[in-house]
C-alpha positions as CSV (number, residue, x, y, z in Angstrom):
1,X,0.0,0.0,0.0
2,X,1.0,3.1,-0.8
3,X,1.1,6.0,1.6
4,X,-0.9,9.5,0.5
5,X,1.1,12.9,0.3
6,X,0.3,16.1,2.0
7,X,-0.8,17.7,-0.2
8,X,-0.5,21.4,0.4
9,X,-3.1,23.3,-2.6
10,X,-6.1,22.6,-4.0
11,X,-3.9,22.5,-7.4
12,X,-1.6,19.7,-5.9
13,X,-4.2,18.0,-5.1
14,X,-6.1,17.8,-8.7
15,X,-2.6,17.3,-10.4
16,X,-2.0,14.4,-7.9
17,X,-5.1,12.4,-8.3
18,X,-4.8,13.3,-12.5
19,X,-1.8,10.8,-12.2
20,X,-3.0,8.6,-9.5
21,X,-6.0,6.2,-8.9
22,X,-8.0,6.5,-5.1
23,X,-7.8,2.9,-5.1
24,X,-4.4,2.6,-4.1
25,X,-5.1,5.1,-1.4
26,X,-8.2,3.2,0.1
27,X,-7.1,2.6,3.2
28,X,-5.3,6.2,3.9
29,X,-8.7,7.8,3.7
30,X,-10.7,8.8,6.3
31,X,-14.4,9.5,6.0
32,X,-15.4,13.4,5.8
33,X,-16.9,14.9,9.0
34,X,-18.6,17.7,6.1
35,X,-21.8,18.5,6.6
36,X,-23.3,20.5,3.2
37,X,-26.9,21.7,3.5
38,X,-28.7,22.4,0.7
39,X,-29.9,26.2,0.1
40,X,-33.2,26.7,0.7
41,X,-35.0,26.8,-2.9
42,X,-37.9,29.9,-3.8
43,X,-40.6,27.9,-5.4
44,X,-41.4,29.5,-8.9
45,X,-44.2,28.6,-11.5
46,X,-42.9,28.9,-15.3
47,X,-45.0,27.6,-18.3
48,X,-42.5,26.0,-21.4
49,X,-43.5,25.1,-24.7
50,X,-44.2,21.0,-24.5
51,X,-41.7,20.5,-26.9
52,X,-39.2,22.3,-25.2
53,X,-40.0,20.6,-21.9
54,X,-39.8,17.5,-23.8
55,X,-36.3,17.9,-24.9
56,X,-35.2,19.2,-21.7
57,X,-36.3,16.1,-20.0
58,X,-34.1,13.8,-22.4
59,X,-31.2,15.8,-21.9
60,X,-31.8,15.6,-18.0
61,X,-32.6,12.3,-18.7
62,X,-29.3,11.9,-20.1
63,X,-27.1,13.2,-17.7
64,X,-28.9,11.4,-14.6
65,X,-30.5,14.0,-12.8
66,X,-34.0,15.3,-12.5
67,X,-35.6,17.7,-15.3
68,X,-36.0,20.3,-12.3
69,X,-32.3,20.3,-11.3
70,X,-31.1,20.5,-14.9
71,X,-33.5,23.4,-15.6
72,X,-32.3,25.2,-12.4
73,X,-28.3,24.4,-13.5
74,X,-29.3,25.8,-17.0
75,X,-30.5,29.1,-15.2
76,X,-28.1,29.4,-13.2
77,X,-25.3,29.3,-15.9
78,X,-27.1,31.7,-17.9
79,X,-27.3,34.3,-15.0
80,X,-23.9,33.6,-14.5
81,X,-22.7,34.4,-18.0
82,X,-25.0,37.6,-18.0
83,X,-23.6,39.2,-14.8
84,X,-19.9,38.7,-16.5
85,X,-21.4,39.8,-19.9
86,X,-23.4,42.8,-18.0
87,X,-20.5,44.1,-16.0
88,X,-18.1,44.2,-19.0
């Protein structure tokens, strides 16, 4: 078994597991103590075209998540990319 570096930044750390695999690590890991807590979500009503919807749900579909948390990642992205656009 081989025994895990400190590693010191968050840049060493991607560039190290690039090269490496976890599973030779396995039993150097310790479980997180973490504790994420999801943001509380405004609920909104928004009517799409069906054929839109449709196609939205097959790409969700796709990618393993629910058509609601794709549609909210979509939005997100696209106020993201207009607040950098808008403060140019």
């Amino acid at each position: 078994m081989k025994k895990l570096p400190e590693l010191k930044t968050e840049r060493e750390e991607r560039e190290f597991w690039r090269k490496h695999s976890i599973t030779d690590y396995w039993e150097d890991l310790q479980e997180s103590t973490d504790i994420f807590k999801r943001p509380k979500l405004a609920p909104v009503t928004l009517k799409f075209d069906p054929l839109v919807l449709k196609k939205i749900r097959m790409l969700a579909k796709k990618r393993g998540i629910s058509y609601n948390a794709y549609i909210r990642y979509l939005l997100a992205k696209s106020v993201e990319c207009d607040l950098v656009a808008v403060s140019r």
